[in-house]
C-alpha positions in Angstrom: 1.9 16.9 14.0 3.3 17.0 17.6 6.2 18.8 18.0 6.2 20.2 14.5 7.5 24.4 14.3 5.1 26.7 11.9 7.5 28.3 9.3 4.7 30.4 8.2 4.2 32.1 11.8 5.8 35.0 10.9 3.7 35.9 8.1 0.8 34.9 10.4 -0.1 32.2 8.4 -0.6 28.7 9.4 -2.9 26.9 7.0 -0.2 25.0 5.3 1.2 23.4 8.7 -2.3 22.6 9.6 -3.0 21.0 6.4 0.0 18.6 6.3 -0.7 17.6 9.6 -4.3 16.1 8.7 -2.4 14.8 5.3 0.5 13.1 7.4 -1.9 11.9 10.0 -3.4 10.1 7.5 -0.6 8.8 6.2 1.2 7.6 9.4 2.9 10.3 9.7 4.6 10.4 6.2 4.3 12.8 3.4 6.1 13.3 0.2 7.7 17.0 -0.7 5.2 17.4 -3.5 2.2 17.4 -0.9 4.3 19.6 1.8 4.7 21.9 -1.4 1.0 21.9 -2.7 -0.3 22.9 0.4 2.5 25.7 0.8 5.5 25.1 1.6 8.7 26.3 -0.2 12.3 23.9 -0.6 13.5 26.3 1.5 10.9 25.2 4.0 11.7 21.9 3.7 15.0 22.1 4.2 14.5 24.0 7.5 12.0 21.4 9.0 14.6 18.7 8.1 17.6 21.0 9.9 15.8 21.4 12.7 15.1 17.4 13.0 11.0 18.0 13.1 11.0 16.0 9.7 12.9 12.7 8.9 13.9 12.3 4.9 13.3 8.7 4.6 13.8 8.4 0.8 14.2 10.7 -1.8 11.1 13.5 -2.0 9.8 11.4 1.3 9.2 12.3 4.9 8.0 11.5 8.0 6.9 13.4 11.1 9.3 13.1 13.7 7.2 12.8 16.3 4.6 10.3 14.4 3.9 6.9 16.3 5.6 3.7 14.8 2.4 1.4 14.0 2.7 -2.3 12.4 1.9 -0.8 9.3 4.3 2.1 8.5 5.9 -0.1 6.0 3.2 -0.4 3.9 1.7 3.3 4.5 5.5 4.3 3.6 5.5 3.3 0.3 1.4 3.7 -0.7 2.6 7.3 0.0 5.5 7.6 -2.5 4.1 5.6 -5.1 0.7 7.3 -4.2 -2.4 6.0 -6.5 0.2 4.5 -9.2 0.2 1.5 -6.9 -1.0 -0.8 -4.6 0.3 -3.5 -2.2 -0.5 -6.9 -4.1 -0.3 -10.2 -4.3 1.5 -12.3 -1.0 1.7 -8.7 0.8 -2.2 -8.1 0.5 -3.0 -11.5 1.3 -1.4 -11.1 4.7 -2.8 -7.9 5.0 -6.3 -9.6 4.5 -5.5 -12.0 6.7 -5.7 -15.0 3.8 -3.3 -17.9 4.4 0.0 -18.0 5.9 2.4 -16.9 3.1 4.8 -15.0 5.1 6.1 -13.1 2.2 9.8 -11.8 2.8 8.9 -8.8 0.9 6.5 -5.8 0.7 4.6 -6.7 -3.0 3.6 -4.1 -4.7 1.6 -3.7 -8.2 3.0 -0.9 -9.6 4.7 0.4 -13.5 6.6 2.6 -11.5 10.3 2.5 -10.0 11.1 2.7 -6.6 13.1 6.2 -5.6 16.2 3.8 -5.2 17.7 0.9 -5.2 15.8 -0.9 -2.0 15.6 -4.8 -1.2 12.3 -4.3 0.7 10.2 -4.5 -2.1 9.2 -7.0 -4.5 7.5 -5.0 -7.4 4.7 -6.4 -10.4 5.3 -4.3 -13.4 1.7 -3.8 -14.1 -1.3 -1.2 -13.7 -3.9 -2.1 -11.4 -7.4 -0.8 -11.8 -9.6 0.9 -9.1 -12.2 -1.3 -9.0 -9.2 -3.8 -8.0 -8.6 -1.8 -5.5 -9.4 -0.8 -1.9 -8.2 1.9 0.8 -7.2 0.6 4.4 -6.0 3.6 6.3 -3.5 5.3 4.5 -2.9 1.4 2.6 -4.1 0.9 -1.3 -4.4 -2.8 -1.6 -5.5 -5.3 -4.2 -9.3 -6.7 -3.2 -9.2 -10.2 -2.0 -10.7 -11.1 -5.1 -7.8 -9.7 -7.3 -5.5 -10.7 -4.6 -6.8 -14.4 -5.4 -6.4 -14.1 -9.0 -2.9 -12.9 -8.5 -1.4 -15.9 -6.3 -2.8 -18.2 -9.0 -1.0 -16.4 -11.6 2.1 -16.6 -9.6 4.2 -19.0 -8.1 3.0 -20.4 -4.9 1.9 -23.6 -4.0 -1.6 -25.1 -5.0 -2.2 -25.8 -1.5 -1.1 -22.3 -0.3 -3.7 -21.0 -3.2 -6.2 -23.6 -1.8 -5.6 -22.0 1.8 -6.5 -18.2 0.4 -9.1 -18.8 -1.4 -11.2 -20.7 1.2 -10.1 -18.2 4.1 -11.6 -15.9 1.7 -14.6 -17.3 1.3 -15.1 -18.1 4.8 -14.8 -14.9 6.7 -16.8 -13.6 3.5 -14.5 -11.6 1.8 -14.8 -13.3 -1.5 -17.8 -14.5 -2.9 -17.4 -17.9 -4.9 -19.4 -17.3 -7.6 -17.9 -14.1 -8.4 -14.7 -15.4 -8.1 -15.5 -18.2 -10.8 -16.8 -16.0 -13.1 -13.8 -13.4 -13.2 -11.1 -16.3 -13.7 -13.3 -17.5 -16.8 -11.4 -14.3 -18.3 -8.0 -15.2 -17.4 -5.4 -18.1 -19.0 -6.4 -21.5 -18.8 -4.2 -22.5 -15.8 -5.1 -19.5 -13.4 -9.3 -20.7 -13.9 -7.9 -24.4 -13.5 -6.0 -23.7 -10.4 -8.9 -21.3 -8.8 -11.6 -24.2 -9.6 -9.3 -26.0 -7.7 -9.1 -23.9 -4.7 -13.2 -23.3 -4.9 -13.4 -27.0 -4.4 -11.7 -27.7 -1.2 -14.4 -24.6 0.2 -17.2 -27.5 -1.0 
């Protein structure tokens, strides 16, 4: 990271900076203080970085490189870094982030059985575990597929028309696939299958 000071430079050693660079790089710039410590650093470290304002503590156990470039989706990369693989952005937040409807959620939704590291009103949390397979990596972003993103919504509470909207801008840029999309809400309740049959056929 630009601008960042080695601590280890003294004991000519200078692996561990390197290493969180390519990890926070990949992360827009963020990094939690159990990654800074696997690849080497001590709290002491850590506490010296932050001093000398080369790292920012954004919440608790997570930082951000100073220097790293604000990008539209440091929000998201933010919290896919604290909550790491124990959650994913879900429901109206992957939607937008597949470019599916126009929800315009006021919140960041994740899927997660974790708790946040405090008390925050940008989130809007699904107590639940999400499986890989449900799952896909954009950038330093985990997010629901569109598929289970689909599946979601019509589990939740938005609009049939809103549902309607997802499902065929799914279908029509081709990330989701009609028939598999039937045939996976044949396992859910009654009403989710009934409203996603609905939503397959306005794509008709």
């Amino acid at each position: 990271m630009t601008g960042w000071s080695d601590p280890h430079t003294e004991r000519g050693d200078s692996g561990a900076e390197k290493s969180l660079q390519e990890l926070a790089a990949s992360q827009d710039g963020y990094f939690t203080a159990a990654q800074a410590i696997q690849v080497g650093y001590t709290a002491e470290m850590l506490g010296t970085q932050i001093v000398r304002g080369l790292w920012l503590r954004v919440e608790r156990d997570l930082f951000r490189d100073a220097c790293a470039p604000h990008t539209d989706l440091e929000a998201f990369a933010k919290w896919c870094t604290w909550f790491g693989t124990a959650a994913a952005v879900s429901h109206q937040s992957a939607a937008e982030l597949h470019g599916l409807g126009h929800l315009y959620p006021r919140f960041i939704h994740f899927s997660t059985v974790m708790a946040p590291p405090t008390p925050t009103r940008e989130l809007a949390l699904h107590r639940r575990s999400v499986r890989a397979q449900d799952c896909e990596q954009i950038g330093p972003i985990r997010i629901t597929t569109p598929q289970c993103t689909a599946l979601d919504l019509a589990a939740g509470g938005i609009s049939q028309e809103l549902l309607d909207e997802v499902v065929a801008d799914g279908v029509a840029i081709g990330r989701v696939d009609a028939h598999e999309l039937h045939e996976a809400c044949a396992r859910r309740p009654a009403p989710v299958t009934e409203r996603i049959e609905h939503a397959l056929a306005t794509c008709t």
